[in-house]
Every structure is written in C-alpha cells, then in structure tokens.
MDTraj code that builds the backbone (N, CA, C; nanometers):
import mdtraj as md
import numpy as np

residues = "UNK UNK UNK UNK UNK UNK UNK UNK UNK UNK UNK UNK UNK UNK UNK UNK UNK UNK UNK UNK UNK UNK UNK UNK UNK UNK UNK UNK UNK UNK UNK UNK UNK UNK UNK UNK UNK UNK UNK UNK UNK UNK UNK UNK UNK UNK UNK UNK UNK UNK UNK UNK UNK UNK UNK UNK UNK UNK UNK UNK UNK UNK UNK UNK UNK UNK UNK UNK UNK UNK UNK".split()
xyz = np.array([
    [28.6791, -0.0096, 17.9749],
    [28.5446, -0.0519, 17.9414],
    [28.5408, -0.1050, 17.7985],
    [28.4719, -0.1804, 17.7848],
    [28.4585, -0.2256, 17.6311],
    [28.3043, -0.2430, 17.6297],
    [28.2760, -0.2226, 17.4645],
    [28.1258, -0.2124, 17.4627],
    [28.1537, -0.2092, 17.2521],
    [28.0844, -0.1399, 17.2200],
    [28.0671, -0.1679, 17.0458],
    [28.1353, -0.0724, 16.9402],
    [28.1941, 0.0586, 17.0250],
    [28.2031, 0.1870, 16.9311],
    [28.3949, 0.2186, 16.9453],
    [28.3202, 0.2714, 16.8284],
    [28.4895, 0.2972, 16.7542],
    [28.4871, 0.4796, 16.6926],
    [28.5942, 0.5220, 16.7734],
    [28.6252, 0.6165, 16.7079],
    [28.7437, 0.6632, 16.6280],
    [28.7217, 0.6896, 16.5426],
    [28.8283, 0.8030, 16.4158],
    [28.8478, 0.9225, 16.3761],
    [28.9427, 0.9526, 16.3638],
    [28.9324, 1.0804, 16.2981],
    [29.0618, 1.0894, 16.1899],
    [29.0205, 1.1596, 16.0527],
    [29.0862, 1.1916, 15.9467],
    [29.1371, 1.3358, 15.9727],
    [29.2449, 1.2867, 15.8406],
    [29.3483, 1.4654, 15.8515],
    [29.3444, 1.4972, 15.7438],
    [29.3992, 1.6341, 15.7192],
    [29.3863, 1.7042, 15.5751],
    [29.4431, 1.6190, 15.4780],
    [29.5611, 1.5093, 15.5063],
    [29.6157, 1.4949, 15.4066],
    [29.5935, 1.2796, 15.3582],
    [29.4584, 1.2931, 15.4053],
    [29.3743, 1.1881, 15.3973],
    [29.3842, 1.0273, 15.4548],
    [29.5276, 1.0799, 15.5742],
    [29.5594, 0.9965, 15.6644],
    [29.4076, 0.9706, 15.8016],
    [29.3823, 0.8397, 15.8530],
    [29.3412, 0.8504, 15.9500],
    [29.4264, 0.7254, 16.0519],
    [29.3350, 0.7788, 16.2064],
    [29.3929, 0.6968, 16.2635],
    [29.2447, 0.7213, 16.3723],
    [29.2460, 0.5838, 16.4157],
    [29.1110, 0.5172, 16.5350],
    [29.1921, 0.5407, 16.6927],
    [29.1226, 0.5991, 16.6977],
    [29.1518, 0.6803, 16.8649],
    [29.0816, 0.5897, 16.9903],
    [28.9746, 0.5274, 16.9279],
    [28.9236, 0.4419, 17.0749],
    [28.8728, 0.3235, 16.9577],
    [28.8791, 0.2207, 17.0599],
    [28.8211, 0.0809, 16.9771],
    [28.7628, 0.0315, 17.0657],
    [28.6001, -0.0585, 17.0468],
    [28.5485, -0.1159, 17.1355],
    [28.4772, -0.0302, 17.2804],
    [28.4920, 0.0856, 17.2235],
    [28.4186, 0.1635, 17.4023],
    [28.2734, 0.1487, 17.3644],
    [28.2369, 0.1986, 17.5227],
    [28.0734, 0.2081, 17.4984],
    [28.0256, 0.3269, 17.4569],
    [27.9098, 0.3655, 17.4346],
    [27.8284, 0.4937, 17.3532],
    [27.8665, 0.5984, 17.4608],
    [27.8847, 0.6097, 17.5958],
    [27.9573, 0.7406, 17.6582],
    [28.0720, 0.7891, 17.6428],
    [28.1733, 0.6520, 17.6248],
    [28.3113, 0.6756, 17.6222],
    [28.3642, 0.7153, 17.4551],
    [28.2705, 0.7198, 17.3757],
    [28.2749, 0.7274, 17.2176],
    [28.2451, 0.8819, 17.2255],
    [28.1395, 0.8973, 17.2756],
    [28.0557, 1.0371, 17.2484],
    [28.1792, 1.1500, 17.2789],
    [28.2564, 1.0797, 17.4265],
    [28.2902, 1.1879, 17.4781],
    [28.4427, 1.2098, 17.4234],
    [28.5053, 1.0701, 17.3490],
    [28.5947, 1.0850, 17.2952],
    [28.6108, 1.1934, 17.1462],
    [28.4832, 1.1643, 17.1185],
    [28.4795, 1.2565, 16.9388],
    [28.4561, 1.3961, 16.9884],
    [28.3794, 1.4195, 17.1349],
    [28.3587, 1.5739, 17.1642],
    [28.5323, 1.6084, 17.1479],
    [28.6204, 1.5399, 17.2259],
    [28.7668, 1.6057, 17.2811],
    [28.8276, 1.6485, 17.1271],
    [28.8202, 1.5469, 17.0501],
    [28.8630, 1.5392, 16.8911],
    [28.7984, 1.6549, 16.8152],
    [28.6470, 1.6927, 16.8420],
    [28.6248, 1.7584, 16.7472],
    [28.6647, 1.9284, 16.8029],
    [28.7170, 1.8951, 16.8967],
    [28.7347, 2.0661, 16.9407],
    [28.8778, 2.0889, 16.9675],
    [28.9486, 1.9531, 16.9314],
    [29.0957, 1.9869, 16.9687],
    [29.1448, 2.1249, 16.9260],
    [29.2698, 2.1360, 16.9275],
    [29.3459, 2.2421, 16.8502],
    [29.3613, 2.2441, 16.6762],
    [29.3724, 2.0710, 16.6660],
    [29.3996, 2.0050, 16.5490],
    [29.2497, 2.0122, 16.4693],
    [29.1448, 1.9869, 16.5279],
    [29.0147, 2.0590, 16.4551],
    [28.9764, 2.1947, 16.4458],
    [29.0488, 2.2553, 16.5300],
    [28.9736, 2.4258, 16.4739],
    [29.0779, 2.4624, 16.4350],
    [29.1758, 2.4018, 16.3951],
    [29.3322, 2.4940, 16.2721],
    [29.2785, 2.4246, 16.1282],
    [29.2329, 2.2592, 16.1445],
    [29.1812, 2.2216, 15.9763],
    [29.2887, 2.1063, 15.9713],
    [29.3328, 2.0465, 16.0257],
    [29.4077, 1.9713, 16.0780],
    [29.3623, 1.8161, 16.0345],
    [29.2681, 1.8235, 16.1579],
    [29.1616, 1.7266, 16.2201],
    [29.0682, 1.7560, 16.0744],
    [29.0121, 1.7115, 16.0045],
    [28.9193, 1.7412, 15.8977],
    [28.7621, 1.6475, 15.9037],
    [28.7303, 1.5815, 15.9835],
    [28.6526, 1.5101, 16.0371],
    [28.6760, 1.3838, 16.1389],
    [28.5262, 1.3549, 16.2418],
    [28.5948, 1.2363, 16.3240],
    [28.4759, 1.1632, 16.3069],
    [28.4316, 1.0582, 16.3197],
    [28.3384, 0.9626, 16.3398],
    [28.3410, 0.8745, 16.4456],
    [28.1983, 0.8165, 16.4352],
    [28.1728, 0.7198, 16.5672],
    [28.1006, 0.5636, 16.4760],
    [28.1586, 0.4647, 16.4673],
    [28.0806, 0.3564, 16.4170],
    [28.0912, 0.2886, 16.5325],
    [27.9676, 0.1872, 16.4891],
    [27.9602, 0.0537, 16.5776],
    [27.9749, -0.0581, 16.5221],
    [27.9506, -0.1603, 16.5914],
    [28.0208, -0.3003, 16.5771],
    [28.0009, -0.3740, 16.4372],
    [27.9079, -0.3277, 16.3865],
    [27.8845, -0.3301, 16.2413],
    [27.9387, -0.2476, 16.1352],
    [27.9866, -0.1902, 16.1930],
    [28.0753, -0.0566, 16.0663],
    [27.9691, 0.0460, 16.0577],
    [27.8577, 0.0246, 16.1093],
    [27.7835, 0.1547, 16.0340],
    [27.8178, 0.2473, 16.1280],
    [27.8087, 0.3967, 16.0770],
    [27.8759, 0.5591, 16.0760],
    [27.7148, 0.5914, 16.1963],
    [27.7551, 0.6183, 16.3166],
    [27.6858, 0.6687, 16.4023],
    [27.6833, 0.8069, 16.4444],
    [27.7741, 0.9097, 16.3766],
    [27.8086, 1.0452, 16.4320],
    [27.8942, 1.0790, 16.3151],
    [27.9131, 1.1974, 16.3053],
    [28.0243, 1.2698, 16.1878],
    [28.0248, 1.4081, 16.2010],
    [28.1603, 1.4296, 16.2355],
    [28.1572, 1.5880, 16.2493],
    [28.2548, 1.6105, 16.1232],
    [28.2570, 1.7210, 16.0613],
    [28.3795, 1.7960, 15.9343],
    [28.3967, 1.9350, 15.9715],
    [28.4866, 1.9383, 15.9530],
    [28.5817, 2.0773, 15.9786],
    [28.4479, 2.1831, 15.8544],
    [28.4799, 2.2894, 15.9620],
    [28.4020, 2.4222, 15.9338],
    [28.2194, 2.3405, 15.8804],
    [28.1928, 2.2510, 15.9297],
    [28.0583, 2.2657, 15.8499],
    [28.0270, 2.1970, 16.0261],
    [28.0515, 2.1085, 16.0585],
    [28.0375, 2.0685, 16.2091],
    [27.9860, 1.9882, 16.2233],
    [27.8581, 1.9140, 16.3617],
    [27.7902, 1.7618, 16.3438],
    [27.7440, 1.7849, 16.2251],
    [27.6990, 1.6818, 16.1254],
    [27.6959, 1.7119, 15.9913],
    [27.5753, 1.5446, 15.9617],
    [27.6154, 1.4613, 16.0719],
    [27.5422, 1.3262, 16.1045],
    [27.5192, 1.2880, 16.2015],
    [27.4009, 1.2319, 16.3036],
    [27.3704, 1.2269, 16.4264],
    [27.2683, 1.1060, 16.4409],
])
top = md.Topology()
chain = top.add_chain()
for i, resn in enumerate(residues, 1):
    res = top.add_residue(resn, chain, resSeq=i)
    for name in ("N", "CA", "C"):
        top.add_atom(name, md.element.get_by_symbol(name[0]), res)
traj = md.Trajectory(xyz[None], top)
C-alpha cells in the first residue's frame, strides 16, 4: 500500500533508521505500535519512534520510559 506516512525510530546511541516509507495512516499507526513495544523499546534500546507525513511534519512520538508523549 502506499499512501503519505513514514515511520522511524531512534536508538540510544543516536542512530536512526525509517522502518516504513510511504504507508497509509493504518499501516503507520500499526507499525510504531510493533516498534514501540518491541523488546528493543522496553530494554531502552529503541529510545523513541515517530510517524511523519508527506510534509515532514511529526504526527505521533513515543520516548522510552515517558511514552506517547505527541498525538
């Protein structure tokens, strides 16, 4: 599917990497749920993930130990 949203997620050591490009707002949502509960987010790993759209602007933001944090 392709549609506007992009997801990411950063690591402790201020590397990131974009996990979905171009999905639509279901396939985003449900991608940052899998990310924010991995293994790699509840060890501190995973240190936040986001959801932008086709414009760059920040649609979602979760951070380690503080949680959705932007919605």
């Amino acid at each position: 599917m392709t549609g506007e949203f992009n997801v990411c997620q950063f690591f402790e050591d201020g590397s990131c990497e974009y996990v979905r490009h171009n999905v639509d707002a279901k396939s985003a949502v449900e991608a940052a749920h899998h990310y924010c509960t991995s293994v790699a987010a509840r060890t501190g790993i995973t240190r936040r993930v986001i959801i932008t759209d086709g414009d760059d602007n920040t649609n979602f933001v979760w951070e380690f130990d503080k949680g959705v944090t932007f919605k």
